[in-house]
ZAPATI-349969 format. One line per field, with one value per residue (C-alpha): residue in one letter; y, x negated, z. Coordinates in steps of 0.001 Angstrom, whole numbers, plus 500000, padded with zeros to 6 digits. Each point is the difference from the previous one (the first is absolute). Example, Ala and Ser with C-alpha at 12.3 -4.5 7.8 and 13.67 -1.06 7.14 Angstrom:
selo <- (a/s) .
y <- (495500/503440) .
x <- (487700/498630) .
z <- (507800/499340) .
! end
This chain:
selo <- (x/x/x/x/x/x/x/x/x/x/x/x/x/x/x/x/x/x/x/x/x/x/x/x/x/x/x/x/x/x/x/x/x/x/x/x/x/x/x/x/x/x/x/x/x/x/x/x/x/x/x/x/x/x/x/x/x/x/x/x/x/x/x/x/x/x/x/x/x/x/x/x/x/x/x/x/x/x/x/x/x/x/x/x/x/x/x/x/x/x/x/x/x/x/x/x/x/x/x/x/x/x/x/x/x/x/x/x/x/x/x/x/x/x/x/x/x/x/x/x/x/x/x/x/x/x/x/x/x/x/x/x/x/x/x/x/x/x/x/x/x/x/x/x/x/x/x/x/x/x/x/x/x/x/x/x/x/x/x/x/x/x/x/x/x/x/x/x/x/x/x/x/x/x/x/x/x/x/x/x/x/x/x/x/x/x/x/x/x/x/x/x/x/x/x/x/x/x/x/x/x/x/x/x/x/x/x/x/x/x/x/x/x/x/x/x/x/x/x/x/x/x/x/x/x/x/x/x/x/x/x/x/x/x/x/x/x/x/x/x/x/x/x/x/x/x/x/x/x/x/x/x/x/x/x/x/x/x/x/x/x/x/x/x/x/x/x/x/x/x/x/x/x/x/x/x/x/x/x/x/x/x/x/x/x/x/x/x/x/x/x/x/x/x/x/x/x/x/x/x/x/x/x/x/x/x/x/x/x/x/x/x/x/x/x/x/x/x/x/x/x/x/x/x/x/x/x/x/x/x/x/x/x/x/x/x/x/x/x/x/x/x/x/x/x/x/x/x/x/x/x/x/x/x/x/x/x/x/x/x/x/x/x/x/x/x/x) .
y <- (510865/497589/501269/497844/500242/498494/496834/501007/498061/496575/500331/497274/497210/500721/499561/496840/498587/500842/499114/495948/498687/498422/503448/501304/497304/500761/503900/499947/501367/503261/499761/500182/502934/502297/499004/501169/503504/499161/502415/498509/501296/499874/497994/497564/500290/499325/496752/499129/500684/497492/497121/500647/500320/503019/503259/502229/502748/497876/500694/503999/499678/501713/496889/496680/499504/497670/497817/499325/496606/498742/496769/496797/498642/497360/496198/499986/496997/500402/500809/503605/502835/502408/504025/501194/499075/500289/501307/497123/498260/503332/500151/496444/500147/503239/498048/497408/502694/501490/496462/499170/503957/498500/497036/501331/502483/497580/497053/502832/500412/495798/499605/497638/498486/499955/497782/497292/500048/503679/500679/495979/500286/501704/499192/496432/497790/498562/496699/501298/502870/497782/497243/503341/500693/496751/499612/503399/499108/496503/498453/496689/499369/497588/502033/499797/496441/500484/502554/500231/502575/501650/500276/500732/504084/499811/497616/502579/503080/497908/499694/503384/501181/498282/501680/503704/501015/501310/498807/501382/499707/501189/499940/503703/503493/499763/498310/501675/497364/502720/500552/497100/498827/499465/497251/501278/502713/498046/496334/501171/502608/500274/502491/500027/499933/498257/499425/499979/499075/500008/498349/500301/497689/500625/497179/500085/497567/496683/497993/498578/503305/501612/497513/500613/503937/499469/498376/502580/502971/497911/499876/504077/499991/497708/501778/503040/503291/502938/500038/496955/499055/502755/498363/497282/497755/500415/498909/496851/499023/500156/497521/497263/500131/499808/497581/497425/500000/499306/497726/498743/498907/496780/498793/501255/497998/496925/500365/500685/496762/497690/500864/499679/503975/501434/503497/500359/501904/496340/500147/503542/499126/496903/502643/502248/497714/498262/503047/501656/503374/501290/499063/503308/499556/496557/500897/502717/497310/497271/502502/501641/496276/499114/497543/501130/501871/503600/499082/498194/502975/502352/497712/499708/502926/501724/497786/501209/502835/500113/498241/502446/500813/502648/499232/501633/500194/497924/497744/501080/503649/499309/497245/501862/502818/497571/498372/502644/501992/498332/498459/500786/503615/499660/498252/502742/502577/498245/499813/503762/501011/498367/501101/503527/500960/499713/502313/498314/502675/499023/496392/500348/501756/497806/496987/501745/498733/502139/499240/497145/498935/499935/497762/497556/500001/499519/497104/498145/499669/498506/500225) .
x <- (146577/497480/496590/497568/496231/497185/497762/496474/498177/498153/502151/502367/497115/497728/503493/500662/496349/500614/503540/501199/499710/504028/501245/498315/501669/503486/499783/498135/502658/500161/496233/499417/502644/498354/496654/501168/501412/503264/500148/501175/502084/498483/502633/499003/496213/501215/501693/496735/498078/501638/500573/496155/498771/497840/499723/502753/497450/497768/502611/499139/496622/498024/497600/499636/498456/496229/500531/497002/498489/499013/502324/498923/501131/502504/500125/502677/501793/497727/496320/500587/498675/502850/498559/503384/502382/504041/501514/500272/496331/498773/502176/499172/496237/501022/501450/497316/497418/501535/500069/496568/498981/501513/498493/496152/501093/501284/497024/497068/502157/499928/496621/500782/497438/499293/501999/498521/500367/499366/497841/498071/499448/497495/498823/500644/501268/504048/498837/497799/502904/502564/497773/499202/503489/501069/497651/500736/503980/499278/501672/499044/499864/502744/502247/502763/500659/501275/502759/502706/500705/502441/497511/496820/500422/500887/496765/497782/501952/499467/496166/499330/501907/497942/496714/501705/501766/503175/502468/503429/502582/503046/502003/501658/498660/500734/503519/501650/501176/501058/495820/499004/495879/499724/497753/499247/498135/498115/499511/497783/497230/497564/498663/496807/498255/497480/501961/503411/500410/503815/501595/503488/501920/503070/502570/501611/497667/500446/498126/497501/499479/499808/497163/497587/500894/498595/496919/499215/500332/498261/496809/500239/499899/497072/498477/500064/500809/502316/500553/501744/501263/498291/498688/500613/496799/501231/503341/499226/497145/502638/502190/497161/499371/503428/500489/497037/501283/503793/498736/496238/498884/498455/502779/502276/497906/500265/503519/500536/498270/501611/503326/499008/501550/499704/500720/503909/502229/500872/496784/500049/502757/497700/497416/501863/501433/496478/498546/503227/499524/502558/500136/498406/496595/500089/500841/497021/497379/500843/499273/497008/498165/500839/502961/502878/500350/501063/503075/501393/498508/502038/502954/500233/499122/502599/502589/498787/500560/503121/501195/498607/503045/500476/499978/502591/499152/502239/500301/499824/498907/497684/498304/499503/498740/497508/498833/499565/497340/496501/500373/496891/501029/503515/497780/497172/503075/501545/496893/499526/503511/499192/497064/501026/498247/502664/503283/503546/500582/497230/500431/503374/498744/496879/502835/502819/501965/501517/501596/501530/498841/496464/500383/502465/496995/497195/502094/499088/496385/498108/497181) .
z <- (398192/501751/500084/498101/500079/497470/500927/498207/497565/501524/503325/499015/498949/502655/502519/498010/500894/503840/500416/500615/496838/500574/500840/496936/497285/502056/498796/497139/497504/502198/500725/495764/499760/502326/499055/496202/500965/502037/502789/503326/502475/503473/501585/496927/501143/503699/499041/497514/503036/502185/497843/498801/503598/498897/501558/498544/499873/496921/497514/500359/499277/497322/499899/501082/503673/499958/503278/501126/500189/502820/500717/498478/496365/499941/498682/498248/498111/496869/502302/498275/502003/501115/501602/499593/502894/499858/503226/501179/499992/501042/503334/500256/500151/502366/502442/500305/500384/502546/502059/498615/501522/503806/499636/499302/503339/502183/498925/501043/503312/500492/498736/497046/498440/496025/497557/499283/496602/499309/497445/499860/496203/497958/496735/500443/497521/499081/501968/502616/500848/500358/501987/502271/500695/500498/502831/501575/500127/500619/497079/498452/496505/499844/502446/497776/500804/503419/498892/498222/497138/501944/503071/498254/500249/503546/500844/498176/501581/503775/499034/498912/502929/502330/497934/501091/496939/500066/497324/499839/497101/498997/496750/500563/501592/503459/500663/497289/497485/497270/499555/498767/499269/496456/499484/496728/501726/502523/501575/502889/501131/502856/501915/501334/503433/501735/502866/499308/495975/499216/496988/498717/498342/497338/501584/496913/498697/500174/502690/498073/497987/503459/501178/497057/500565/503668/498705/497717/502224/502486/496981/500558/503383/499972/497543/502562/497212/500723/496366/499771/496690/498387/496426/497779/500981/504074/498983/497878/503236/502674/497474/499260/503310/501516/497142/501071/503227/499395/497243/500390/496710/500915/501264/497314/497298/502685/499694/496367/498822/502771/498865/496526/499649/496616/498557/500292/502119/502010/501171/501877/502001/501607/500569/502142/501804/500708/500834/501802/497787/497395/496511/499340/501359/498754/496434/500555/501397/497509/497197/501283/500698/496443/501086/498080/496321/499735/498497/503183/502592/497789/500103/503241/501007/497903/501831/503465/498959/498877/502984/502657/501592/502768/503334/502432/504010/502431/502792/504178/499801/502954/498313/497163/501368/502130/496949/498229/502582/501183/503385/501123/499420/502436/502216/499979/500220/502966/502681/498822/501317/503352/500392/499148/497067/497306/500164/499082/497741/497909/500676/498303/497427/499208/499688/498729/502738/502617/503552/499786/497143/500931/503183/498101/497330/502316/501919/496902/500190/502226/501307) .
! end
């Protein structure tokens, strides 16, 4: 007879709100039987363990586990505030510390100088913010109009970059393709420093979605807190602003009357593709300016929604890879390794690319 052992009270919902939320739907029938007096066997806990991505070890405890919190919340599709990560954000914002931890060692050896957006706003208004960090970037109000929709991320990412933050995306943990980024966990977070900010993106966004992300963790950087994200009122700042700037209200208004627009669903689609930002953000600014009804934002919105498909990595692996980590950053890492103050060892493991790999990767940037 196979030996079977009992999961205690409030371990199975506590493992539900760390685990990836997909993995969780995929087993919840034998998630609800254990979690109502079904004793597994351990080679059954084992295989929950893996497809779960949790430690194997969680299931035998008497009593849930309080992680503690000291990562920043997420944006996630709805603005809600998430403190509990699955697996895979966790190992995600892991990674990125670990590169942003080289990167504030190897800018003290090269003598880097501050960010020079890093921590520009404080106390100012929606307006004078976004004014603020248009200057700093170097951004005109109408900068929309010399991009298109499907460039406009890429022109903010180039800007920032050239301000010292480091923005790298992915749509999976690592290169595994089997641990996907659920965007209904999290568009985006920042991390904080006043010389070398980072921001990562989820690239399973679309573009536009992707560019008003950037914006807004852009607002947090500027804004200069290690508690990014952290309440309600810091949250829905970091949006107006990010939302004036994608979207200034003057010339919104400018717009909306020269086209002779009018509260309909019609009209969004003009709006985004004016101001080169999804149909998200403009559904969002029309109804906050008093432009459309709630009855069309709801609408549409429900029909974004419902459309959000997922996205699935492909293409060249190399330009994926490149595309997917800051430049600056493989640029950085590069002059380090010549100059002998980075190992290949942790060069590989900083890129996740080894041998090989990593000089096939690095043949696609330039300098």
């Amino acid at each position: 007879m196979r030996a079977s052992v009992s999961v205690h009270d409030g371990i199975i919902p506590w493992i539900r709100s760390i685990a990836d939320p997909d993995a969780v739907r995929a087993n919840e029938h034998e998630l609800l039987q254990w979690e109502e007096g079904k004793r597994p066997t351990l080679k059954q806990i084992a295989e929950m363990s893996k497809q779960l991505m949790v430690p194997f070890g969680y299931f035998l405890l008497t009593q849930p586990v309080a992680f503690e919190q000291d990562s920043p919340a997420f944006r996630t599709l709805g603005s809600r505030l998430k403190h509990d990560m699955s697996p895979n954000l966790r190992d995600t914002v892991g990674k990125m510390e670990a590169i942003q931890d080289w990167l504030r060692d190897e800018a003290e050896e090269v003598e880097l100088d501050r960010c020079p957006i890093a921590a520009i706003l404080n106390g100012q208004s929606v307006m004078e913010a976004a004014s603020l960090l248009r200057k700093a970037l170097h951004l005109d109000v109408d900068w929309y109009r010399s991009v298109s929709s499907d460039k406009a991320y890429d022109h903010i990412r180039s800007i920032a970059g050239k301000c010292q933050v480091f923005i790298f995306e992915s749509g999976i943990v690592s290169d595994n393709t089997h641990r996907v980024l659920s965007l209904d966990e999290f568009r985006g977070f920042a991390l904080y420093d006043s010389i070398v900010p980072l921001i990562f993106i989820n690239s399973r966004d679309n573009v536009r979605a992707k560019a008003f992300t950037l914006l807004h963790e852009l607002v947090h950087i500027a804004k200069g807190s290690d508690d990014l994200m952290r309440g309600v009122d810091e949250e829905s700042f970091c949006n107006r602003v990010a939302a004036e700037i994608m979207v200034p209200e003057a010339e919104l208004r400018e717009f909306w009357a020269a086209q002779n627009l009018i509260s309909k669903a019609s009209s969004l689609d003009a709006v985004a593709s004016r101001f080169r930002c999804s149909k998200s953000v403009a559904v969002h600014r029309t109804y906050s300016l008093g432009l459309i009804s709630s009855d069309v934002r709801d609408e549409v919105l429900s029909t974004i929604s419902n459309a959000i498909a997922k996205r699935k990595a492909g293409g060249n692996y190399y330009n994926t890879k490149a595309a997917r980590l800051d430049h600056n950053f493989l640029n950085m890492l590069r002059a380090s390794l010549q100059e002998g103050r980075t190992r290949y060892t942790d060069a590989f493991r900083l890129t996740g690319c080894w041998g090989s790999k990593y000089d096939k990767l690095m043949a696609q940037v330039t300098e």
